[in-house]
N, C-alpha and C positions, 0 to 999 in steps of 0.2 A: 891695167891692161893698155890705155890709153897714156901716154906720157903727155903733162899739161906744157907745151912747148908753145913757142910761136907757129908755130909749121900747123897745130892741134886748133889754134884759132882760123887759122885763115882758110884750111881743109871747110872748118865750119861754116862758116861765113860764104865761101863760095857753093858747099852743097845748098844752103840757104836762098841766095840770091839763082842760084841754077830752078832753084823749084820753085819760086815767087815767079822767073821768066817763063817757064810752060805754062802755070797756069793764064799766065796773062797771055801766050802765043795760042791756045786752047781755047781762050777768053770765060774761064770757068768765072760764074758768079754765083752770089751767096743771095739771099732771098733780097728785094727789090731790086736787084740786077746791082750787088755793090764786087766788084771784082776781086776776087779770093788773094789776087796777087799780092796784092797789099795787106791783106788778113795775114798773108800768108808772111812776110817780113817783120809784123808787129808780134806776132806769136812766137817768132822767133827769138827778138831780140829781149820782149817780155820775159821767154822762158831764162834766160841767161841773165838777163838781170834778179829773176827771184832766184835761180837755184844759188846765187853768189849771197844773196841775203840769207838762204836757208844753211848757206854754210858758213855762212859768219856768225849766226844764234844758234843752231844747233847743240852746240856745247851747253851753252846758257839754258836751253829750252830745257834738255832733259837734268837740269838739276834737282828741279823740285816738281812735287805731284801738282801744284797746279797750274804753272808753266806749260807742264807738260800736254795736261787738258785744254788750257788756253788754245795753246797750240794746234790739237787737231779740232777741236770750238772753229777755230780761223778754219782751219782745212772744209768743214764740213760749210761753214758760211759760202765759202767760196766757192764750192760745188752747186750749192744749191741755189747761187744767183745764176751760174755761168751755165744750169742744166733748166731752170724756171727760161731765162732768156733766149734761148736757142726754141724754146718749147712757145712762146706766146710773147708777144712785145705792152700785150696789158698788164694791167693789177694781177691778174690771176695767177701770173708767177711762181708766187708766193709760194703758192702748194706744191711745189717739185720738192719743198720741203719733206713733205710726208713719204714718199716713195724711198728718198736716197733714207732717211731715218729709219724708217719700217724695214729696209733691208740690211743696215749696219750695222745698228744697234745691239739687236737679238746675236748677234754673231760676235761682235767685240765682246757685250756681257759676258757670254759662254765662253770665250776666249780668256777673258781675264777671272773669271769665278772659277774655271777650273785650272788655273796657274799656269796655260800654257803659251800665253803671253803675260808679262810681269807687269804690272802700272807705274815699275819705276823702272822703265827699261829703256833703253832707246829704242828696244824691237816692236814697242806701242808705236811710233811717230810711222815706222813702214807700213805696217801693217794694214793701222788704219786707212793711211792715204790707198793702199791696195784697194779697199775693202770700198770704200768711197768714192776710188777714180770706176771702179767696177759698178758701180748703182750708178754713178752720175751718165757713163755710157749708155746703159740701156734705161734710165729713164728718158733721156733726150731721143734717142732713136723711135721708145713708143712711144713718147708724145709725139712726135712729131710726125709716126709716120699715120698715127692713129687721129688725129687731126687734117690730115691730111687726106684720108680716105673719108673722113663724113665729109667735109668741104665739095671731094669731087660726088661721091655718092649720097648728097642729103636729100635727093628724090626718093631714092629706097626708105630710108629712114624715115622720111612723112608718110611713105605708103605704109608700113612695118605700124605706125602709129594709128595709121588711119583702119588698118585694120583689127587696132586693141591693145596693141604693144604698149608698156610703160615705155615712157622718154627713155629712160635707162636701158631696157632689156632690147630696145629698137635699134640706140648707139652702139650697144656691146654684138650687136649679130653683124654689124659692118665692120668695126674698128677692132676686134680682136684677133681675126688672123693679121691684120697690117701689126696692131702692135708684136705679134705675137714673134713674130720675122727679128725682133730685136735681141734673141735671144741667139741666132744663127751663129755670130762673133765668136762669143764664147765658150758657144760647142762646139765651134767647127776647132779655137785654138785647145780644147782639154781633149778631144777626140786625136789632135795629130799629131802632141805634144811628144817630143822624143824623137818624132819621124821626120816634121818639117820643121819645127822650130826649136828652141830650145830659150823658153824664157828666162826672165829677168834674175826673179827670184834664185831659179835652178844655177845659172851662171853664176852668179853674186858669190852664192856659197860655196862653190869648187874654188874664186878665186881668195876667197878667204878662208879656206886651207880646211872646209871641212870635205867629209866623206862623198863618191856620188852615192853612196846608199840614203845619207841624211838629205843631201841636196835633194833627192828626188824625192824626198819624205815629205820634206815643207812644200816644194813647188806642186804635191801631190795635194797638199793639204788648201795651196792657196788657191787652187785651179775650183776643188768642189768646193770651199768658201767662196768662191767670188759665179759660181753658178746659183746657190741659194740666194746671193745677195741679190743676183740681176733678176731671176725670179719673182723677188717679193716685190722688187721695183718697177716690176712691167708690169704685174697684176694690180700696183696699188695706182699705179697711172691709169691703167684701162680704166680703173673703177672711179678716180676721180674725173676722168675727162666723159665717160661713162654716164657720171653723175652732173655733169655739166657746172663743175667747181673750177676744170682747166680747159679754158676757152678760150677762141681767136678773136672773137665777136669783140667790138670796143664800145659796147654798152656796158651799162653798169648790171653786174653778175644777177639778180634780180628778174632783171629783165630777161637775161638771154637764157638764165637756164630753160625756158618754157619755149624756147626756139628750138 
C-alpha cells in the first residue's frame, strides 16, 4: 500500500519529530516529571529499528517449531517487562507475568488444539503478538490505574479495614471500578469497528487478495479474542494488586502486603 521510497522515510521521520515537538510545546510528562517528548523520538526510532530486525529473521524464525516458539518466548518476555515497568518500578514487577499469561495462553492453546492457527505457520508469530500486544494494554492500564486509586484513596481502604474487611476485599471495593475502565479501549474499538475504523487485521487481508467476507471473519474473530484476553488480564491484576503481590511500596513485599 505504502511504497518503501525515500520520500516513505522522511514522511516518517518528520510525522515523528512533528509529535516529539507537541508534546514537548504541551510539556506532557511521564511519571517523575520525565518529558514524553523524548519518550516519544526513542520509541520511535526503537520501533524502526526492531521491525527491520523482525524482517530480516522472519524467514529464519518461521522455519522450524522451535524458533518459532522462541520467538513468541521473546514476544511474551518483552511484554511482560515493558507491562510489569510501566505498572511499579520495584521487584514486584515480575508478576505482570501472570495476567498477560492467564490471558493468552488459554486462547493460543485453543487456537492451535483445534487447528485453526497451524504451530508451523507464519500465522502463529501474528497472531500471538495480537493476542499479547492486547493483555499487555490492559494489564498496564489496570495496574496502573488501580494503583493509583488506593494511593489516592488509602483512607477509605484503612476505614473498609477498620471496620472488618480482609486487606483484600477492602483493596478490591476501591480499585476495581478504576481497574475496570481498562477495558473501555477495546470495546469501544469491537463495538465501532466497520463504522469508525477499520483495523489492522481486516485491511491486511483485502490487501492480500483475500475475500471482505474472510477478512471480516478473522478481524471478527480477533476483535472477541483479544476481549477475552483483556478480560482475564484485568481481573488477574485487580487480584494480584488486590492481594497486595503488585505494589508501589519500595519495601520488601513482606512487609507491605499488611500495609
Amino acid at each position: 500500500m505504502l511504497p518503501v521510497t525515500p520520500t516513505l522515510g522522511a514522511v516518517l521521520a518528520l510525522l515523528l519529530v512533528a509529535a516529539a515537538a507537541l508534546a514537548s510545546y504541551a510539556r506532557l510528562t511521564q511519571d517523575g516529571g520525565r518529558p514524553y517528548a523524548r519518550a516519544i523520538l526513542a520509541a520511535g526510532l526503537r520501533a524502526a529499528l526492531q521491525l527491520g530486525a523482525v524482517s530480516l529473521v522472519i524467514g529464519w524464525v518461521v522455519g522450524a517449531v522451535p524458533s518459532l516458539l522462541g520467538f513468541v518466548l521473546l514476544m511474551y518476555a518483552v511484554a511482560v517487562r515493558t507491562a510489569g515497568r510501566r505498572i511499579t518500578p520495584n521487584r514486584t514487577w515480575v508478576w505482570a507475568a501472570v495476567p498477560i499469561a492467564a490471558g493468552v495462553l488459554p486462547v493460543l492453546v485453543a487456537l492451535l488444539s483445534t487447528g485453526l492457527v497451524p504451530l508451523d505457520g507464519i500465522a502463529l508469530i501474528p497472531i500471538a503478538g495480537i493476542l499479547i500486544g492486547g493483555a499487555l494494554t490492559g494489564t498496564v492500564l489496570a495496574g496502573r490505574r488501580a494503583l493509583e486509586e488506593l494511593a489516592l484513596r488509602h483512607g477509605e481502604v484503612e476505614a473498609a479495614m477498620a471496620l472488618g474487611l480482609l486487606d483484600r476485599d477492602a483493596r478490591l471495593e476501591i480499585a476495581r471500578p478504576a481497574a475496570a475502565g481498562a477495558l473501555l479501549p477495546g470495546l469501544d474499538q469491537t463495538r465501532t469497528v466497520g463504522l469508525v475504523t477499520l483495523p489492522g487485521a481486516f485491511v491486511g487481508m483485502l490487501l492480500g487478495g483475500a475475500s471482505p467476507v474472510l477478512a471480516g471473519a478473522v478481524q471478527l474473530f480477533v476483535l472477541v479474542a483479544l476481549m477475552l484476553v483483556q478480560v482475564i488480564a484485568v481481573a488477574a491484576v485487580l487480584e494480584l494488586i488486590a492481594r497486595g503481590r503488585l505494589h508501589r511500596v519500595h519495601s520488601a513485599p513482606s512487609e507491605s502486603e499488611g500495609e
